[in-house]
C-alpha positions as CSV (number, residue, x, y, z in Angstrom):
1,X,40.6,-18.5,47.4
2,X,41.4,-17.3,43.9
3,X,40.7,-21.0,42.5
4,X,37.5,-21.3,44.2
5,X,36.3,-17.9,42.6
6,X,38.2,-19.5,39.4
7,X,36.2,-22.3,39.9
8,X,32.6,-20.2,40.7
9,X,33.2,-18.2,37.6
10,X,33.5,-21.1,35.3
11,X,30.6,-23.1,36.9
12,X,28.7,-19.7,35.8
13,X,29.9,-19.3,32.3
14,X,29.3,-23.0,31.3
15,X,25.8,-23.3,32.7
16,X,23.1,-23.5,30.2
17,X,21.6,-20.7,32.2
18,X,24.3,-18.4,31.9
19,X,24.5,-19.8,27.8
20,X,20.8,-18.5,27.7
21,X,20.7,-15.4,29.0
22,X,24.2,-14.6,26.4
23,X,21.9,-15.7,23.5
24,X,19.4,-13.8,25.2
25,X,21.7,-10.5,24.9
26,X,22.7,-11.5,21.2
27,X,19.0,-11.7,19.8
28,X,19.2,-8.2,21.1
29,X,22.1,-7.0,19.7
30,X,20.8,-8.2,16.4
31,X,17.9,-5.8,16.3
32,X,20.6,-3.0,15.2
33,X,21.5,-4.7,12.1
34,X,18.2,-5.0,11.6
35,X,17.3,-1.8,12.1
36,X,19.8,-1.0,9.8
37,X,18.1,-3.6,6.9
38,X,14.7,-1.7,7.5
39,X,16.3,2.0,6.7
40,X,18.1,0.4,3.5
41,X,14.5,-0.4,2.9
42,X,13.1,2.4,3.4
43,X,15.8,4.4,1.5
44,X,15.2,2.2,-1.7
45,X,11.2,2.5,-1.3
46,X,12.1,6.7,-1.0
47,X,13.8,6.4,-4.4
48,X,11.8,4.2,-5.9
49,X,8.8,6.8,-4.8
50,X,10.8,10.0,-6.2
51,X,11.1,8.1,-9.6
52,X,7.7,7.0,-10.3
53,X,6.8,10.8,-9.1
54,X,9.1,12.0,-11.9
55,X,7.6,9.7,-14.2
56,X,4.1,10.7,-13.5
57,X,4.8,14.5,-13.7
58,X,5.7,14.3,-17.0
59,X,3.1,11.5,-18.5
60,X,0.0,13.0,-15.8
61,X,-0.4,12.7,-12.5
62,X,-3.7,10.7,-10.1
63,X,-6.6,12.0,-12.0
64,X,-9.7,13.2,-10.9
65,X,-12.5,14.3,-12.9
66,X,-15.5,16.4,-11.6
67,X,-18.4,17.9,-13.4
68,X,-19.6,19.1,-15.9
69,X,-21.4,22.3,-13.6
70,X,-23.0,25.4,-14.4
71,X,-22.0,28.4,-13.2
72,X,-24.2,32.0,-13.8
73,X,-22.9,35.1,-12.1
74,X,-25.4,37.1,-10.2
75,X,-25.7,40.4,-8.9
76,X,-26.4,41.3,-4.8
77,X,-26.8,44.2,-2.8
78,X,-24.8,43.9,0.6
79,X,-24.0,46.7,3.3
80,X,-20.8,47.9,4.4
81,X,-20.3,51.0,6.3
82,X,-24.1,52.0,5.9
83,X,-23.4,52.1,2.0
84,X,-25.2,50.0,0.1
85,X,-22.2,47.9,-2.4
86,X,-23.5,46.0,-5.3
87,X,-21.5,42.4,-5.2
88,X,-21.1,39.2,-7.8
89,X,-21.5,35.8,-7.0
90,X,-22.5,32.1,-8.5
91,X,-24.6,30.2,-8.4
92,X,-23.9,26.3,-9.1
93,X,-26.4,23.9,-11.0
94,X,-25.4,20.2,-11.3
95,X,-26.5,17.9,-13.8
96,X,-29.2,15.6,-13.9
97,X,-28.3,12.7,-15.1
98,X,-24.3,12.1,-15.7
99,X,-22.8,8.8,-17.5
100,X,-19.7,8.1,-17.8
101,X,-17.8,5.5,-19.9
102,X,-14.0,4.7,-18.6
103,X,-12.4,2.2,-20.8
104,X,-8.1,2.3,-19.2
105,X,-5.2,1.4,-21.0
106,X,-2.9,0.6,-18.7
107,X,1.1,0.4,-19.3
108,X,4.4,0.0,-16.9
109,X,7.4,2.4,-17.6
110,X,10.7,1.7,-16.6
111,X,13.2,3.7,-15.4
112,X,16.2,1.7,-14.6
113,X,15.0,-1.2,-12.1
114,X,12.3,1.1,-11.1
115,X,8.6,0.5,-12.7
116,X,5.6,2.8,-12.5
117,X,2.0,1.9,-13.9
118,X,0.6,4.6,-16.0
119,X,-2.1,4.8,-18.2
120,X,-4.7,6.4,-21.1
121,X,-8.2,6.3,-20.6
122,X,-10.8,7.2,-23.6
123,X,-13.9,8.9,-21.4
124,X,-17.0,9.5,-22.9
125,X,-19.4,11.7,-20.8
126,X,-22.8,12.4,-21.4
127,X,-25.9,13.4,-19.7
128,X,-28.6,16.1,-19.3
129,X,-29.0,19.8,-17.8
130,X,-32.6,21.0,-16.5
131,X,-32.6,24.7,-17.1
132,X,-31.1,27.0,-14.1
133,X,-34.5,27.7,-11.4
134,X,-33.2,30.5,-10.1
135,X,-36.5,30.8,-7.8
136,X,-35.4,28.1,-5.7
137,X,-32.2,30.1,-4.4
138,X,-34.0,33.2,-4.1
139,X,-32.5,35.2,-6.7
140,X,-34.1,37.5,-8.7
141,X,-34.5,37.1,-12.4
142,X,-33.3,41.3,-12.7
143,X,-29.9,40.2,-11.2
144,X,-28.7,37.1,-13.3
145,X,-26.3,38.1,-16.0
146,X,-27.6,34.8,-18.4
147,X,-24.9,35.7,-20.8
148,X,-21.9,35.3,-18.8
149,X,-23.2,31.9,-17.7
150,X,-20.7,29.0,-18.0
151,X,-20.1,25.4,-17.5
152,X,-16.6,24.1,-15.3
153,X,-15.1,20.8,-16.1
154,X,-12.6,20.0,-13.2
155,X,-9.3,17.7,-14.3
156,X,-6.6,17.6,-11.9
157,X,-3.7,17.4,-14.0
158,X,-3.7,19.2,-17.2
159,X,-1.0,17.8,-18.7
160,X,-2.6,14.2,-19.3
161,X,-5.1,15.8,-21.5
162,X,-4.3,14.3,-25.4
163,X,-6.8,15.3,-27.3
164,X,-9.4,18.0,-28.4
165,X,-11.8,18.3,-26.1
166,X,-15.3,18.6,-28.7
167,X,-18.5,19.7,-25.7
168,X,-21.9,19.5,-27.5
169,X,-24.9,20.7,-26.0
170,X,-28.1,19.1,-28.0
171,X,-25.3,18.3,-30.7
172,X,-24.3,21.6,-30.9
173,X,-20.3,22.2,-30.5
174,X,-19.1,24.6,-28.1
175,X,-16.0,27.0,-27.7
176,X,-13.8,25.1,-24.6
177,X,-11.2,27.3,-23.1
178,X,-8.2,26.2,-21.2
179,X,-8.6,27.1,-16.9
180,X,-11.7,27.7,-14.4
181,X,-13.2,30.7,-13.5
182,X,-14.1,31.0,-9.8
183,X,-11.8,28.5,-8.4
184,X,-14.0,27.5,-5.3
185,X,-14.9,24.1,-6.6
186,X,-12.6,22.9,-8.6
187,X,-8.3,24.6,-8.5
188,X,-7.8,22.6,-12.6
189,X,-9.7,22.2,-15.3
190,X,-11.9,23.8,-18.6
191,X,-14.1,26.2,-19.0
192,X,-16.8,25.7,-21.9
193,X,-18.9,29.1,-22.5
194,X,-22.5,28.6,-22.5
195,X,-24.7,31.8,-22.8
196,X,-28.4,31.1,-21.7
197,X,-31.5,33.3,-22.1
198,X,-34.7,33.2,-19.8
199,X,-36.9,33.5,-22.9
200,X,-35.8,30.0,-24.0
201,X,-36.0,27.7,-20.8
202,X,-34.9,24.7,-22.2
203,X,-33.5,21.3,-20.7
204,X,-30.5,19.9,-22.9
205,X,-28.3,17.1,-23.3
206,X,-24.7,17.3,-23.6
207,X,-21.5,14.8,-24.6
208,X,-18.0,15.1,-24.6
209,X,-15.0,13.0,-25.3
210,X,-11.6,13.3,-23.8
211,X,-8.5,11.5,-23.9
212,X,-6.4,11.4,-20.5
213,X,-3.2,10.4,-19.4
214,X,-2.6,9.5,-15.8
215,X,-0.9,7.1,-13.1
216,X,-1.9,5.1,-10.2
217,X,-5.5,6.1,-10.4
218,X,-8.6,7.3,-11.8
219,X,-11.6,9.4,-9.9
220,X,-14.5,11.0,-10.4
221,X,-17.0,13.2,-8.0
222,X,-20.7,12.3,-8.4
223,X,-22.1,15.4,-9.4
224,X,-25.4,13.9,-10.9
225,X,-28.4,13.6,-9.5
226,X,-27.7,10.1,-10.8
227,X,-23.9,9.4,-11.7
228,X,-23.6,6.3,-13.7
229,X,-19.7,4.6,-13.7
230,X,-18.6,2.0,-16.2
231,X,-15.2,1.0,-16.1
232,X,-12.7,-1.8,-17.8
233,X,-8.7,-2.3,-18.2
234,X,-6.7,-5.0,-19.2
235,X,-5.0,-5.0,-15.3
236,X,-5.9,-7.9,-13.1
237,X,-4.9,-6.2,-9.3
238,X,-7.3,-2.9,-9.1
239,X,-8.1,-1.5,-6.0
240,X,-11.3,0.1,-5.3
241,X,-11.1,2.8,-3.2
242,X,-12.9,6.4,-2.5
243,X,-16.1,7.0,-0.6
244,X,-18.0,4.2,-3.3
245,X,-17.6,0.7,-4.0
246,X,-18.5,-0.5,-7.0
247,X,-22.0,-2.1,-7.6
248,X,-20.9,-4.7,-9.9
249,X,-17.4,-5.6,-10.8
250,X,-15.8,-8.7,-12.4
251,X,-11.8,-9.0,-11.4
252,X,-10.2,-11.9,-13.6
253,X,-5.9,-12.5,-13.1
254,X,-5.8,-10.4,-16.1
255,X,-8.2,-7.7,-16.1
256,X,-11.5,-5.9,-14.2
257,X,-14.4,-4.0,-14.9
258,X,-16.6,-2.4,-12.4
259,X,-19.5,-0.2,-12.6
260,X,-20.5,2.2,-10.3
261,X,-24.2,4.1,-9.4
262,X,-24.7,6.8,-7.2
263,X,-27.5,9.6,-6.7
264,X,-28.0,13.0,-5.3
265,X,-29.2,11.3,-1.8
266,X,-25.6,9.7,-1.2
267,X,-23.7,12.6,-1.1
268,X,-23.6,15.6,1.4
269,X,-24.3,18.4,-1.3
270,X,-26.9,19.6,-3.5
271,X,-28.1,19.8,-6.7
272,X,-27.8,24.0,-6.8
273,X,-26.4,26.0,-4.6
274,X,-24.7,29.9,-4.0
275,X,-21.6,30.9,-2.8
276,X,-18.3,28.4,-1.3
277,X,-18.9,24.9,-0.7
278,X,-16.5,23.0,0.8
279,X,-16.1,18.8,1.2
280,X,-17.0,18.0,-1.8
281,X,-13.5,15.9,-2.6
282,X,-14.6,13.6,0.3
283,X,-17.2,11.8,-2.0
284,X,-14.9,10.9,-4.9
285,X,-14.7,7.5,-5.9
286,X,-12.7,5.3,-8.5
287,X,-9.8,3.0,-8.9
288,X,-6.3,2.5,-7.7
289,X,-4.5,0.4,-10.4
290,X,-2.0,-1.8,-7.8
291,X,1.5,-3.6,-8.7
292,X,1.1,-7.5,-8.7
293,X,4.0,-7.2,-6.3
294,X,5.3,-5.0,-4.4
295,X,8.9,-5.7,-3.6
296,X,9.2,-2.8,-0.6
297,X,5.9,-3.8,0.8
298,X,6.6,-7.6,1.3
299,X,9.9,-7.1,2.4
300,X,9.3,-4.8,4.9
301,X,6.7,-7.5,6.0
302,X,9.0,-10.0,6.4
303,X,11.4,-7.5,8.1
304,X,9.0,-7.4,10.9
305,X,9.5,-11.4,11.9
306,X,13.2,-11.1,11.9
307,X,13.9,-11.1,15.8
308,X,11.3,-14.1,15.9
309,X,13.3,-15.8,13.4
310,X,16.5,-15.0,15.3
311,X,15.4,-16.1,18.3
312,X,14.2,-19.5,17.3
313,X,17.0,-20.1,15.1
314,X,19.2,-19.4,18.5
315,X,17.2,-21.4,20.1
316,X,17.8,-24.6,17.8
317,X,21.1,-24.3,18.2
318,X,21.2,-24.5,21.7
319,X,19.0,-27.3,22.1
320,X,21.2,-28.9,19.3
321,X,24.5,-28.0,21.2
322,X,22.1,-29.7,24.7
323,X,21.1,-32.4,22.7
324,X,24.4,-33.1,21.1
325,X,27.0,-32.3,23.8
326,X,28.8,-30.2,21.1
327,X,29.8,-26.4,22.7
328,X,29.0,-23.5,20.4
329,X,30.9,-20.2,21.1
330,X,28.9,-17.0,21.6
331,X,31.0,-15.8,18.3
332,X,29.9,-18.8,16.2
333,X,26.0,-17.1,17.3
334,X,26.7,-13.9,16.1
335,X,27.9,-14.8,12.3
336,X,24.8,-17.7,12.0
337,X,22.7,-14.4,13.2
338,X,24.5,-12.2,10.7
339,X,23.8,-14.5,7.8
340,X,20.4,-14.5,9.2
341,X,20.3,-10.5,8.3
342,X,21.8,-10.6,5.4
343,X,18.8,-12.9,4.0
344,X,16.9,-9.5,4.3
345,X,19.9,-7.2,2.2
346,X,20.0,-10.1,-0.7
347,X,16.1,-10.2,-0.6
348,X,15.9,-6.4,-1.3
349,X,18.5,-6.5,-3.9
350,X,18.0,-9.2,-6.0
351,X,13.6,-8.6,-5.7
352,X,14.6,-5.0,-7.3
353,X,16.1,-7.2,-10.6
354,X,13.3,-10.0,-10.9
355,X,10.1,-10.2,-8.9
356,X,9.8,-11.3,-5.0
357,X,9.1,-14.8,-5.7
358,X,12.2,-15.8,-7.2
359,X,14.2,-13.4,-4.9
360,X,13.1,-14.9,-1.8
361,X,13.7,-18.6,-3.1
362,X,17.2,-17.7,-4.5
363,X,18.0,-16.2,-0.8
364,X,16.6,-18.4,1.4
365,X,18.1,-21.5,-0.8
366,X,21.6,-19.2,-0.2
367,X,21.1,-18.4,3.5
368,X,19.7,-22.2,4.1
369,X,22.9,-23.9,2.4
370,X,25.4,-21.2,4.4
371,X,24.4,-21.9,8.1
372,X,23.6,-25.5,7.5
373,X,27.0,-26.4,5.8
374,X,28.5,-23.9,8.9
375,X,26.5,-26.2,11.4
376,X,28.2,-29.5,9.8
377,X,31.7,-27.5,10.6
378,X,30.5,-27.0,14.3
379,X,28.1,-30.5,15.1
380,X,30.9,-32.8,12.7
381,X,27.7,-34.5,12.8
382,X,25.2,-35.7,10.2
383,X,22.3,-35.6,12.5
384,X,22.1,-32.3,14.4
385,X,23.5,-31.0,10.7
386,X,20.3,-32.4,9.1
387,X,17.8,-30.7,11.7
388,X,19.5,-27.2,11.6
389,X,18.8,-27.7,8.2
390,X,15.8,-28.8,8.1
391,X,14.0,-26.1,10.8
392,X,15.8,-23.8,8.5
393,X,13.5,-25.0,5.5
394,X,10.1,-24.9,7.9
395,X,11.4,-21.2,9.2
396,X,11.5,-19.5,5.6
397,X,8.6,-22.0,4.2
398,X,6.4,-20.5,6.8
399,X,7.9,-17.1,6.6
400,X,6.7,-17.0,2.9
401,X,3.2,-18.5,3.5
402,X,2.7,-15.9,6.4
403,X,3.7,-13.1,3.4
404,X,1.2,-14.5,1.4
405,X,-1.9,-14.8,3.7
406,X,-2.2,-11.0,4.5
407,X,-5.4,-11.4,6.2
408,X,-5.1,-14.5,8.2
409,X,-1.2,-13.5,8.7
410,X,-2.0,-13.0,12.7
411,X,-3.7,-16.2,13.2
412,X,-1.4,-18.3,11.5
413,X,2.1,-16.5,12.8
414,X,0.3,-17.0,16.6
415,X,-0.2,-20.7,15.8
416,X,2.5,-21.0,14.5
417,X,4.1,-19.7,17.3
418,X,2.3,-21.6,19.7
419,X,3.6,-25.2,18.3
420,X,7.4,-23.9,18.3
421,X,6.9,-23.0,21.9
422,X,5.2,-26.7,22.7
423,X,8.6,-28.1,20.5
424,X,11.2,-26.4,22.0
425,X,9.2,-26.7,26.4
426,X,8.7,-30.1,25.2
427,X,12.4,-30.8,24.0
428,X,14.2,-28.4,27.2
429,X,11.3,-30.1,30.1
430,X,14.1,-32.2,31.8
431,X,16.9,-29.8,31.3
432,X,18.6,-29.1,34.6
433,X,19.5,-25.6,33.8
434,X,22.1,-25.4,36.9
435,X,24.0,-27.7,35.2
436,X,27.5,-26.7,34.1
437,X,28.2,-28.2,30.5
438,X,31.1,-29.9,29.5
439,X,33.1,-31.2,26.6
440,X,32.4,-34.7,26.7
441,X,29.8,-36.9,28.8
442,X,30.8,-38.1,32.2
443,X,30.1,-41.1,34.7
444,X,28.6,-38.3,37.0
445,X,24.9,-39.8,37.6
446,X,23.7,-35.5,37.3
447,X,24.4,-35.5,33.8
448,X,21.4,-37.7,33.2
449,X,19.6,-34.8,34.7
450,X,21.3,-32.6,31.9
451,X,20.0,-33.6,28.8
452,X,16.3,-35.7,28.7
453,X,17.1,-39.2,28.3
454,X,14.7,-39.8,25.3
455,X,16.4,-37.0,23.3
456,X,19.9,-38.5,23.7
């Protein structure tokens, strides 16, 4: 009795089924290490991330600029308690015309293998104010203190500013002081003092120049009734982004310019208002100046087809061990599937010293050579040996050309897909899978049933 469960239990372990379902169970076993792979990544991307935000703190931050805008305090009667209080407000005029010139400079710091882009951007801003119409908000002429009136430039980081900032109204310089009063629109920027008298109701231009420092991006809220964008930089991977697309925009592999026109009727704001308004961040637009490469990006990417390279790997194997008659140990599995892993580790590492490109050659030439010289020490053949290596080759070739197609990425990993599926039914269609295997070929007639006769 004991030899015939002896017997049973070996019959079991050395069926192709039974070999299946154990690679089955390994491929799942697998998804720990990589699990592992994707937190190292995710650790390196974390520091990478804290570095470029020390970086930026100190050179200037995302910046955003909004305005110029004209503020004039009021006076208003409300009722509290049945006393009559006197209370201040503003009231808000945008400009009428605002143009904005945006030449960037952009530059990459390094701080030890990490790189951050930053830049300096020259902006020249002009355009023209119509004279406050108080009429139109119902305000009366008695309870407008002209002389307090003032204009709010809005820059969200401070520290990028590297220069004088010179405001002329009608060519006429004007005294700009450093923070906003009445924070409701804008939390950063200058305030430029512009007293204004309802004896002299008079439109005027204004200019200013200012030279910022920032990182990562540039943006601006239109607060014209028409807002007029020109932008250029010497960088050839911009991203648009923000509630605007550019209306024209040239992008060449080594730099872009865009250009950029929107009016009063786009946005969900007016031209004067009183009081808070709130939503006026949603509408700003600009540019997000992008790394060529990003080494944490793309190999998280190919993180994600890790199992599916696995699997098929496994799977090549055991039609190999089928097709050749040569056993493979469940153990021999496990370290082709480690070295399969640690293609992901030496990716990371050696992308972080010079560019994704070369890094994922270098490691899948390394991981290739590995298992395929392993596979000569298990096959002792030239020919099983030479197609381990070979799908090896098409499995990281593809890999790489699904990395670089982001948008057709789907369609080509489910094609691709598809054909290795058609291979490997095609291949295993006469594979009796009840079958136990053994070390050599018999005389039994079944083990014609084992392996397809046009494969032998």
């Amino acid at each position: 009795m004991k030899n015939t469960n002896q017997s049973m239990w070996s019959k079991i372990t050395n069926s192709a089924t039974f070999k299946a379902c154990t690679i089955g169970i390994l491929v799942l076993l697998m998804l720990i290490p990589v699990g592992m792979t994707w937190e190292l990544i995710r650790d390196r991307e974390m520091t990478g991330k804290s570095v470029t935000e020390e970086i930026s703190s100190k050179w200037g931050n995302r910046q955003t600029l909004m305005g110029p805008v004209i503020t004039v305090p009021y006076q208003y009667n409300t009722v509290q308690d049945d006393k009559v209080i006197k209370m201040y407000g503003y009231a808000r005029f945008l400009p009428e015309e605002l143009n904005i010139d945006a030449p960037m400079n952009p530059e990459i710091r390094y701080r030890s293998i990490y790189k951050v882009i930053v830049y300096q951007t020259d902006l020249k801003v002009t355009g023209k104010f119509n004279f406050p119409e108080f009429e139109k908000l119902g305000i009366k002429n008695a309870d407008i203190e002209w002389e307090n009136a003032f204009i709010t430039i809005g820059i969200s980081d401070l520290r990028g500013i590297r220069s004088d900032i010179v405001f002329r109204c009608n060519g006429e310089p004007k005294e700009v002081m450093p923070g906003v009063e009445g924070s409701d629109i804008v939390s950063s920027g200058v305030t430029v003092k512009l007293p204004l008298s309802p004896d002299n109701p008079k439109d005027f231009d204004f200019d200013f120049a200012l030279t910022l420092n920032g990182s990562h991006g540039l943006f601006f809220l239109p607060t014209g009734k028409t807002t007029h964008v020109t932008m250029a930089s010497d960088w050839g991977t911009p991203s648009f982004d923000g509630a605007f697309l550019p209306a024209e925009r040239d992008i060449t592999p080594d730099r872009f310019s865009a250009h950029w026109d929107v009016f009063s009727y786009n946005r969900n704001f007016p031209q004067m208002w009183t009081g808070k308004i709130n939503g006026m961040d949603n509408f700003e637009f600009g540019v997000q100046l992008l790394l060529p490469v990003d080494q944490y990006r793309e190999t998280t990417r190919s993180v994600k087809y890790a199992i599916v390279f696995i699997a098929l790997t496994f799977l090549a194997f055991f039609l190999t061990e089928l097709i050749s008659r040569r056993r493979i140990h469940p153990m021999q599995y496990l370290l082709v599937s480690l070295g399969l892993v640690l293609f992901y580790t030496l990716l990371l590492a050696i992308s972080e010293q010079i560019g994704f490109g070369w890094a994922y050659l270098i490691s899948a030439s390394a991981i290739i050579l590995l298992i395929t010289a392993y596979s000569y020490s298990i096959f002792k053949q030239a020919k099983p040996t030479a197609i381990m290596g070979g799908l090896l080759v098409v499995l990281y070739v593809f890999l790489y050309t699904l990395l670089q197609l982001e948008d057709l990425a789907l369609l080509i990993g489910s094609v691709g897909l598809f054909v290795a599926l058609a291979v490997i039914m095609y291949v295993s269609r006469k594979v009796n899978w009840y079958h136990t295997q053994d070390d050599a070929p018999t005389d039994d007639p079944a083990d014609s049933a084992y392996i397809p006769e046009d494969v032998k």
